[in-house]
N, C-alpha and C positions, 0 to 999 in steps of 0.2 A: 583367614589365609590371604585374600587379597590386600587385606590390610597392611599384610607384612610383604609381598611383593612390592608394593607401591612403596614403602618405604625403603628396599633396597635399591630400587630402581631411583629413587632418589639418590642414595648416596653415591648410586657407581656414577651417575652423570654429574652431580657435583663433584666430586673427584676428575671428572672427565672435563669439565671446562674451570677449574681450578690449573690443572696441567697446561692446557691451551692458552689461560692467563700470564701464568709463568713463563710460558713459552715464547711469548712478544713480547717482555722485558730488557730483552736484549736485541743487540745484532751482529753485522758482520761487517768489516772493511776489508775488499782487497782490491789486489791490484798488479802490474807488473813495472818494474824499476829498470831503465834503459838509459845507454851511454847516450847524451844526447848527440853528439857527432856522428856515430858511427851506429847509431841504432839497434846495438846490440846487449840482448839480456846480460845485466850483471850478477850472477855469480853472488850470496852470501852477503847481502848486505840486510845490514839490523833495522827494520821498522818500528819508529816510536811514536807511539802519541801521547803527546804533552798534557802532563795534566794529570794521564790517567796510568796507573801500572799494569799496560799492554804490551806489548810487542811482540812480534814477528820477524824470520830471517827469510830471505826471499831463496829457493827452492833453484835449481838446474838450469831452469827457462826463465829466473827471473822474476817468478811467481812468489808471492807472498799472502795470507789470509791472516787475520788477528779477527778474533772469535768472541762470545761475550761481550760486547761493548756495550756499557750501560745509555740505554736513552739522553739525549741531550748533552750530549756531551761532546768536546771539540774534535 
């Protein structure tokens, strides 16, 4: 019986930092997009990153997030 405990307790935490591996594979860029003159958020513009097929539209206040982005990358 303990024999078979120990092994489920194996697999639930290998699963468990399997998940956590996965998890830091990526990341996040954001940021917010302003008129430089007049310092005010713009409204709808398209954020790209070169290179990679991401992008993001910047949100009410200017705000934008692009999600997934692979390690090392530009």
């Amino acid at each position: 019986m303990l024999g078979k405990v120990r092994k489920v307790t194996f697999i639930v935490l290998s699963f468990g930092l399997l998940g956590w591996a996965v998890a830091q594979t990526t990341g996040k860029i954001a940021g917010k997009v302003k008129d430089k003159a007049t310092n005010q958020a713009i409204i709808g513009v398209n954020v790209a990153i070169k290179g990679v097929s991401l992008g993001a539209a910047t949100d009410a206040n200017g705000w934008y997030m692009i999600l997934n982005m692979p390690p090392g990358s530009q």
